[in-house]
C-alpha positions in Angstrom: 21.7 -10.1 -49.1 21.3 -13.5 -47.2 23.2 -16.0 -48.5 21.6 -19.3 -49.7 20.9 -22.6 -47.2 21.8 -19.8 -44.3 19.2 -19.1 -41.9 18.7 -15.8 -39.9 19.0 -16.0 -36.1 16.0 -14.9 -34.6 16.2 -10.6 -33.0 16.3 -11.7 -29.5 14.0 -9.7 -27.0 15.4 -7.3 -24.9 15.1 -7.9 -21.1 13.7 -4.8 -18.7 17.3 -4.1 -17.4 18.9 -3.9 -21.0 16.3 -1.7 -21.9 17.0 0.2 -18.9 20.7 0.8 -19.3 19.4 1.6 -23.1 17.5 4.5 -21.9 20.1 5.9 -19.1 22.3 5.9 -22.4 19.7 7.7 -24.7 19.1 9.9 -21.6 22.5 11.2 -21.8 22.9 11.3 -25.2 19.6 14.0 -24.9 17.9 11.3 -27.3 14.0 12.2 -26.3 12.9 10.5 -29.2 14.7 6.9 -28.4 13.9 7.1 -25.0 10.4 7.6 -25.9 10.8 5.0 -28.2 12.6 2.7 -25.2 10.2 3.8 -23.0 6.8 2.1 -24.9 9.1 -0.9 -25.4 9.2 -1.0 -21.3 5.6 -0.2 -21.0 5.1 -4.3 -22.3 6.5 -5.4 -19.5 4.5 -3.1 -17.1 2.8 -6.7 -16.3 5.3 -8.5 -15.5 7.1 -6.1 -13.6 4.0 -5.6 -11.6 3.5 -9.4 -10.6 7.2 -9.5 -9.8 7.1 -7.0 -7.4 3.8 -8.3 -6.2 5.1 -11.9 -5.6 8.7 -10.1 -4.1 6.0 -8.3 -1.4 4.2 -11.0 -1.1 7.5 -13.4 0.0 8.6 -11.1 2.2 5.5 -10.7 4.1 5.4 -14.3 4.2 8.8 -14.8 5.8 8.4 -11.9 8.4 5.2 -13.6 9.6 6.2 -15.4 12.1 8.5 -13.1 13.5 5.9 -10.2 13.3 3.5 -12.1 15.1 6.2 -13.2 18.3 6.9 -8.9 18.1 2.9 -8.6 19.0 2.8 -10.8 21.4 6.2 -9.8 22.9 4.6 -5.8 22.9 1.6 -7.8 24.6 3.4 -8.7 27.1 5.3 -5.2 27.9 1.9 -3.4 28.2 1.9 -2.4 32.0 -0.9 -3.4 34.0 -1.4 0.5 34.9 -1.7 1.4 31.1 -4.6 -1.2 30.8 -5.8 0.2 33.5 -5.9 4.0 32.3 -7.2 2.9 28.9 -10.1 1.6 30.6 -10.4 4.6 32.6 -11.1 7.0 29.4 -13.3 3.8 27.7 -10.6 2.5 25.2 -10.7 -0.5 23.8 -6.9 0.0 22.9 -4.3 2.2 20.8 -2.7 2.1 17.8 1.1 4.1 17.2 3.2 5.0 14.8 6.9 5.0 14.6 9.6 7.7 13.8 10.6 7.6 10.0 14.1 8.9 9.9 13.7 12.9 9.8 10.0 12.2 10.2 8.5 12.3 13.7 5.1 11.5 14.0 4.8 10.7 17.4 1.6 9.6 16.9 -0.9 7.8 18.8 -4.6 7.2 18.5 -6.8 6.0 21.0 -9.7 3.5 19.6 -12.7 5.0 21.6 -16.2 4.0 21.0 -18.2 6.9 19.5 -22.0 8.2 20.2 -24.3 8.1 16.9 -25.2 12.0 17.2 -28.0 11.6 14.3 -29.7 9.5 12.2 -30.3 8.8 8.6 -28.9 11.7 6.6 -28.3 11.9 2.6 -25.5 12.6 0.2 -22.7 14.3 0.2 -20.2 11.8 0.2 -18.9 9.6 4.1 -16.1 12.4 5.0 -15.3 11.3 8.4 -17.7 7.9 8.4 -15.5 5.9 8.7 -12.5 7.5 11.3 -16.3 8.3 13.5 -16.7 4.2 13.1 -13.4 2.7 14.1 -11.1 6.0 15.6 -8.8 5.7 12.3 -8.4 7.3 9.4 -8.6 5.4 5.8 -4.8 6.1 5.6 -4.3 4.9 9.6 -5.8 1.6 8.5 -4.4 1.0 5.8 -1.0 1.9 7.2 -2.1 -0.1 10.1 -4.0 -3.1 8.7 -3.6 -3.5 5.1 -0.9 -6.4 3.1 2.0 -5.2 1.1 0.6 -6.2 -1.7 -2.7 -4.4 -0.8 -0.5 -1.4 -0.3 1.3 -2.3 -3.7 -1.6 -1.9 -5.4 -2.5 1.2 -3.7 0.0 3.0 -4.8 -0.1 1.4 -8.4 -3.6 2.8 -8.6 -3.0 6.2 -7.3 0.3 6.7 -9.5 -1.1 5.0 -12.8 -3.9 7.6 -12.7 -4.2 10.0 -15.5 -6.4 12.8 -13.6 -7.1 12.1 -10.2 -4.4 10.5 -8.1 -6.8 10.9 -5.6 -9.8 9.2 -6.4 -7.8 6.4 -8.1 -6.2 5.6 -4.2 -9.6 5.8 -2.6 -11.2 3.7 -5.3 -8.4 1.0 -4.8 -9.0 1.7 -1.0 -12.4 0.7 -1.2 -12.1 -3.4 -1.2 -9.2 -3.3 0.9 -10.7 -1.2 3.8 -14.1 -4.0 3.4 -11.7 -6.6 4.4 -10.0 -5.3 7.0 -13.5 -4.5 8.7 -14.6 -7.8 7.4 -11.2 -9.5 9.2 -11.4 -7.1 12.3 -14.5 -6.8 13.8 -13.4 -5.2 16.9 -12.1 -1.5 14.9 -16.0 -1.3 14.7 -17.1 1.2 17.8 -20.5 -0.2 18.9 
């Protein structure tokens, strides 16, 4: 019983990381249900975790800006002469590359050539290969290539908050962010 004239302190709200130490413990405890339990009390702050690691993206693209943009130039600059040269040879308006990711070599590189228009008109079916036929890059090239972290954030929110098709969640979310890069880089388009 409460006593008299004594007021009860308010439950204070748990923050994300006590919940998360709550569920490691539950975890190894073999607790399913109050890690379930935890696990819908995390799901409220879904939000907010979301925006923070939006805004966290978002400052970090910010503050590599600048040096991102002296690395361009600088890479500019190294491009030989003879390598314009060549490119023009074969009609390439330039390349785009990709770098080795630890184990991963991709040794990649992809020539932006301009394409002929082998038919007109046609119907249905769906744009497989539209658009890597309209700039000489796939929709995962450009987005690797051309898209924001937080574009890329949201990506990958989409694709892994889908309940049936990862798939079609990425390209849907791919969609608006593949308009503006166009929109921002007229040049991918082969004339």
């Amino acid at each position: 019983m409460e006593e008299q004239g004594k007021v009860q302190e308010p439950v204070k709200e748990q923050t994300v990381e006590e919940i998360v130490a709550l569920i490691t413990v539950a975890g190894a405890a073999n607790n399913l249900a109050e890690v379930i339990r935890l696990g819908n009390q995390l799901k409220k702050f879904q939000a907010d975790i979301q925006k923070a690691e939006a805004e966290r993206l978002k400052k970090e693209a910010e503050a590599m800006a600048g040096v991102q943009e002296k690395l361009a130039v600088d890479i500019w600059k190294e491009i030989t002469p003879a390598t314009k040269k060549r490119l023009a040879e074969v009609k390439a308006k330039g390349y785009t590359f990709k770098l080795d990711d630890g184990d991963v070599q991709y040794k990649s590189v992809s020539l932006t050539v301009p394409t002929i228009k082998t038919r007109t008109g046609g119907g249905g079916g769906g744009s497989t290969g539209a658009l890597k036929a309209q700039t000489g890059l796939s929709r995962h090239e450009l987005v690797d290539a051309y898209a924001t972290d937080e574009e890329k954030a949201t990506i990958a929110d989409a694709e892994a908050g889908a309940a049936s098709r990862p798939d079609s969640a990425r390209y849907s979310a791919e969609k608006p962010v593949i308009k503006r890069i166009l929109a921002d880089n007229p040049d991918l388009i082969k004339h």
